[in-house]
N, C-alpha and C positions, 0 to 999 in steps of 0.2 A: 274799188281797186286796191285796198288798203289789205283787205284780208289774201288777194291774191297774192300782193308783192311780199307782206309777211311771209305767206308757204314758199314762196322763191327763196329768202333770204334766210330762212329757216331751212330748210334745203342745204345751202349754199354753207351753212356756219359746220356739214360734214366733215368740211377738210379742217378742222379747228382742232380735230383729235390731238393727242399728246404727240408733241412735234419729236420722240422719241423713238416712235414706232414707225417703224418702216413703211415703206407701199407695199410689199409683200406679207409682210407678216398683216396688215391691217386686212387685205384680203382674206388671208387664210381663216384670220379669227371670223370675217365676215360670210366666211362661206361653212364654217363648224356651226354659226349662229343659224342660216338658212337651214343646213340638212335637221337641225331640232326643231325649227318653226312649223306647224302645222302649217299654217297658211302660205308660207312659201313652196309647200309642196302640192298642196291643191292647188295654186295659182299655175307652177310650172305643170303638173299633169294637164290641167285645162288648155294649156297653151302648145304643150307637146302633141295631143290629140290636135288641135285645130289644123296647126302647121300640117302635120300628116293628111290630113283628112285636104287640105289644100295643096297640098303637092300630089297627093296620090287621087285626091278624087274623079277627075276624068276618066280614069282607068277603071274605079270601082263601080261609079254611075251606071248603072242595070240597063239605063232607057238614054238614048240621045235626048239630054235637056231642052232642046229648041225644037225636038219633033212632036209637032199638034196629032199623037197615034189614035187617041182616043178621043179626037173634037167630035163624034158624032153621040160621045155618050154623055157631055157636056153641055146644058143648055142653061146660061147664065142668065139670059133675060128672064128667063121662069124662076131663077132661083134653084134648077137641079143639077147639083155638085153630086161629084162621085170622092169619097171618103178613103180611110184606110184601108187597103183590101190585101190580099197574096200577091198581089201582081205588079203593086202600087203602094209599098208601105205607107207612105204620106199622102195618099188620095192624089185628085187631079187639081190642078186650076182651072181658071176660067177657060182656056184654049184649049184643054183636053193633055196637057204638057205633065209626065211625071214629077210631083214635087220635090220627091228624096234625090232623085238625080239631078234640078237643079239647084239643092241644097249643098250636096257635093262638090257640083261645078262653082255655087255661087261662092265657096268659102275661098277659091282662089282669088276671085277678082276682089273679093274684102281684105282678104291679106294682103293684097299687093297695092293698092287706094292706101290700107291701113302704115304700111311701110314707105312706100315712097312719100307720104305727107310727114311722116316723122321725118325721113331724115332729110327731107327739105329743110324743115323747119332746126334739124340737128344743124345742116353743115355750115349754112345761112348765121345764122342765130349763133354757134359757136365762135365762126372765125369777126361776129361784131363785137361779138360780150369779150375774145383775147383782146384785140385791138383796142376796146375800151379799157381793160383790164390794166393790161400793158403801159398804156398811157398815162391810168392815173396811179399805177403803180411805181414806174419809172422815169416816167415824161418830165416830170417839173412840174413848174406853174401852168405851161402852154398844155401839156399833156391834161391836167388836171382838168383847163377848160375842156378842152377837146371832150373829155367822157362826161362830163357835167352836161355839153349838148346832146352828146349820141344817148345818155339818160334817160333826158327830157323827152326824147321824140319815141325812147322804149318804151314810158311811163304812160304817155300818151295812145299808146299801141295797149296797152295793157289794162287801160281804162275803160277801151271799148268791150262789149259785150262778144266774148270771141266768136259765137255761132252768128251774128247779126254782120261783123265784118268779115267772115268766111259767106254767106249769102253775097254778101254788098258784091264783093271779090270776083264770086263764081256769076253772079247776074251782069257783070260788066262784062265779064271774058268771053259769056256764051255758055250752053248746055255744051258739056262733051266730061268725059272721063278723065281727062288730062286737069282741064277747070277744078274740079272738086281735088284733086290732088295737090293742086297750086295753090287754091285758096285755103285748104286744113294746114297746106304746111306754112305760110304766111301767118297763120294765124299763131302758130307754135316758135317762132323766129322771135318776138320779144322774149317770149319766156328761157329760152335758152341763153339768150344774150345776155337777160339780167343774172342768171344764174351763174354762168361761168366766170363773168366779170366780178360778182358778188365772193367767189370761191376762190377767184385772185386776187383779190383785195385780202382777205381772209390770209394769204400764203405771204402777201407782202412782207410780211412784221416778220417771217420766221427767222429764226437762228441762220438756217442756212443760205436763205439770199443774203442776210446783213452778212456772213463770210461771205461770201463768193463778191460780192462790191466791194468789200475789205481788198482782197486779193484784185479787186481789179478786171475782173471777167465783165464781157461786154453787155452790155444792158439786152440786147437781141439774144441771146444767148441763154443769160438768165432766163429768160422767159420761155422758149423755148425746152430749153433743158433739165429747169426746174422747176418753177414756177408752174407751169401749163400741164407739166403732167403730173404732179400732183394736186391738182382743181379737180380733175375730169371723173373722181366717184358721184357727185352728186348730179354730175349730168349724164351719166350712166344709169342713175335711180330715175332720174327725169324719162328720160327716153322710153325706157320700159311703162312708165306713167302716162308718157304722151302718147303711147301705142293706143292703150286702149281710148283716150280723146280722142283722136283721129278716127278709128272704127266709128266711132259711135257721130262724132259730127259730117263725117264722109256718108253714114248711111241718112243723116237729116239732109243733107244737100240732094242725097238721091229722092229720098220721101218725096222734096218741095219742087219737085220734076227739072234740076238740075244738074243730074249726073247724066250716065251714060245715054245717047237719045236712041240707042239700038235695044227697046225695051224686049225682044229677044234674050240677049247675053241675060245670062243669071246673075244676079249682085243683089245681096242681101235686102240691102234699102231699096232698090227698084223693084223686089218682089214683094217688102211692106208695102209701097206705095200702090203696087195694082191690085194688092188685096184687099185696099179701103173699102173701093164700092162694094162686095161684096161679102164685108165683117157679117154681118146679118146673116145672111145663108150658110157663109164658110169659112166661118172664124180661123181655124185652123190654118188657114192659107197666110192669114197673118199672126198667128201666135207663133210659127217656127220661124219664120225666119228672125221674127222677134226676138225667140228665144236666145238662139245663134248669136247675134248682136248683143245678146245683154251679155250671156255668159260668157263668150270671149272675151270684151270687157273687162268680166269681173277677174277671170284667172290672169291679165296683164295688172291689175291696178291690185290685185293681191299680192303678185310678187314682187311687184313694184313700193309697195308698202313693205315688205317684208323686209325687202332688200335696204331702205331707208330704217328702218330700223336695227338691221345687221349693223348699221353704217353709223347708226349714230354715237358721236362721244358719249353721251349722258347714260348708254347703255351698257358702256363696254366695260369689263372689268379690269 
């Protein structure tokens, strides 16, 4: 737990920049920094292509993804798959179902698993880590206890193994597509908490809340006004971070046969998971959507890195 709460708090020391430089000018410099990072650029092309490919794929898909057109030329018990051809870029599956088409189709239901579990875990997680923030920012002594428990029971959320309490989550709830959603973004709800509370603490000490309590401005207020919105870069970097977490723990929940139970619908992880039995014959059925999963991944947690590095004082001139 120790190395996760570090990358939290390490995260969070973003807003520690030079209390001189504005919110806007801090951006500007941080988006001069992206457009020269290579890696920020191959991570957004990755991501720009996915998106696309997930909004528009329905439309581009050649073959109705759930039509069995070609189950007579399929016979999986034997072990005879039909391959990449003209007709069928990505060969068949076990059911005679064109692959590429529901590769296309499946990249919608992954973005959108991959998104709704982030900003569960965003709006959740956000508005505990202000209220803790808040509290032992401005509260007092009472205030102080107050985040000292809500803390404790993050800390404890954060100790667990997140894909083993995203299972636990989704096994209690029931198989369905909503489950997997509920349980990724639970699992992403300590880490935001700790982060923004960690990024308000950090904002506490500044110049300009120590004025504005000078003057007398209302503790709600402060926080609100000031305080909360200058916290929210590093759970900006977070977010883009936590994208590709979700992708990838949303498609092991589908794998472990706890996603959607209409193994029809295309989704990434439910098309790994039916390509297992037959790696041996047709590997292929599970290297793509494999792929899919890894690389979108990798162009979220690229520029999610990249962006954490735009952002960091230690970097900035």
């Amino acid at each position: 737990m120790s190395t996760k709460t570090d990358k939290i708090d390490r995260l969070a020391e973003l807003t520690q920049a030079n209390e001189t430089t504005t919110g806007a000018s801090l951006w500007r410099e941080a988006f001069r920094r992206l457009k020269n990072s290579k890696m920020a650029v191959i991570g957004a092309a990755v991501i720009a292509l996915f998106v696309v490919v997930a909004i528009v794929g329905p439309w581009l898909a050649p073959h109705t993804p759930t039509a069995q057109t070609w189950r007579g030329e399929v016979f999986a018990n034997q072990g005879k798959f039909v391959g990449a051809r003209g007709e069928n870029w990505f060969g068949l599956d076990h059911l005679g179902r064109d692959m590429f088409s529901r590769m296309l189709v499946g990249a919608r239901q992954t973005l959108l698993v991959g998104v709704v579990s982030m900003l569960i875990g965003l709006v959740v997680g956000a508005l505990i880590g202000m209220l803790s923030g808040a509290a032992a920012t401005l509260g007092g002594r009472t205030g102080r206890r107050v985040d000292t428990v809500v803390m404790r029971f993050i800390d404890i959320l954060l100790s667990l193994p997140s894909l083993l309490l995203a299972v636990s989550i989704a096994a209690v709830m029931g198989q369905s597509l909503t489950t997997v959603m509920i349980a990724v973004g639970v699992v992403q709800i300590p880490v935001f908490a700790r982060l923004l509370r960690g990024s308000m603490l950090s904002q506490g000490g500044s110049d300009y809340v120590l004025a504005a309590k000078a003057l007398g401005v209302r503790r709600k207020r402060i926080v609100l006004t000031q305080i909360l919105p200058n916290s929210l870069s590093p759970v900006i970097v977070q977010a883009t971070l936590s994208l590709a977490t979700a992708i990838i723990e949303a498609a092991a929940l589908s794998y472990l046969g706890l996603g959607n139970p209409d193994p029809a619908v295309p989704e990434w992880g439910v098309m790994l998971a039916q390509a297992q039995r037959f790696f041996d014959n047709a590997p292929m059925m599970a290297v793509y959507p494999a792929v899919g999963i890894i690389v979108t991944a990798l162009g979220f947690t690229l520029l999610g890195e990249a962006m954490r590095e735009a952002l960091d004082p230690k970097l900035r001139g």
